[in-house]
C-alpha positions, -999 to 999 in steps of 0.1 A, spaced: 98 86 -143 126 62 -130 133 52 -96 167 60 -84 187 38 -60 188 63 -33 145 66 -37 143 27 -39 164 26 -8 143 55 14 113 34 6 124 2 19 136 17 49 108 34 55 82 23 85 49 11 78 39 29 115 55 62 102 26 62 72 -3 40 86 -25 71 104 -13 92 73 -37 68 52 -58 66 84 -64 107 79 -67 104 44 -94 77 40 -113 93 73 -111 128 61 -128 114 26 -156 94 44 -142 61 43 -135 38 71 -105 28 92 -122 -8 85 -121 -2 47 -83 6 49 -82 -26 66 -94 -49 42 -80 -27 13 -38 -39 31 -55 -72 35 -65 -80 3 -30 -67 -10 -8 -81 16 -20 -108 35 -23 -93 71 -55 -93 94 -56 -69 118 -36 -86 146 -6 -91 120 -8 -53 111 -6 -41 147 26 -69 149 39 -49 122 35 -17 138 44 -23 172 79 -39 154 84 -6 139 92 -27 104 107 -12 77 84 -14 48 114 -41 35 107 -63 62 72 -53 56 62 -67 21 90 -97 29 61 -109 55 33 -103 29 16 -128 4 8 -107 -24 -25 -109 -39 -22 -126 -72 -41 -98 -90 -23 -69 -75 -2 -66 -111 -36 -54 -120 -30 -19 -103 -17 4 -129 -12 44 -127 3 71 -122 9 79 -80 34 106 -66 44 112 -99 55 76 -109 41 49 -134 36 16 -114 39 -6 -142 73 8 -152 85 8 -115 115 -19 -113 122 -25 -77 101 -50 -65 100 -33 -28 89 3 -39 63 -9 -68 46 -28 -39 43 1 -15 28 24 -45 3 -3 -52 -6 4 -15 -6 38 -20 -29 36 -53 -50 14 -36 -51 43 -4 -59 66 -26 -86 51 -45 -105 44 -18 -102 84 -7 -115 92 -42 -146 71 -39 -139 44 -59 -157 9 -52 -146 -20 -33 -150 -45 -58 -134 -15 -81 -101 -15 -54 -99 -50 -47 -100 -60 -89 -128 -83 -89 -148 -86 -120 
């Protein structure tokens, strides 16, 4: 499934603070830890804890978001299927970086382990 402009658009504009205590519920209500989450967004993006709150008390866009970030050089290594799309085949650099968040969100709700998430060896 393609993205569409209008879909690539909504994402970008979309806060980080708006979904943060959704992934909060999720990972929580499956047994993980807030501190997991944590170092699941820092390995992908960059941001310790003081940068994320930065981020949230900014109210940044998810744009402004992953513009600040320093993607983790294996994060091309998430592949799947979230929400219904294919990451590999998403196009716009913006939205395929908030599904690999989201894959990564919801791998650690499924169980899966750290050094699975983070795509060590």
């Amino acid at each position: 499934m393609k993205t569409t402009p209008e879909h690539d658009s909504r994402m970008a504009q979309m806060t980080f603070a708006s979904v943060y205590p959704h992934y909060i519920t999720k990972v929580e209500s499956k047994g993980r830890t807030k501190d997991e989450l944590h170092q699941v967004i820092e390995w992908l993006t960059g941001f310790n804890l003081e940068k994320l709150q930065e981020l949230i008390d900014q109210n940044a866009t998810f744009e402004v978001f992953f513009q600040q970030a320093k993607i983790h050089p294996n994060a091309d290594l998430i592949k799947g299927v979230i929400c219904g799309y294919r990451i590999e085949e998403i196009d716009n650099p913006i939205t395929r970086k908030v599904r690999y968040l989201d894959k990564l969100v919801d791998e650690l709700a499924k169980g899966k382990k750290m050094e699975k998430i983070l795509r060590k060896a």
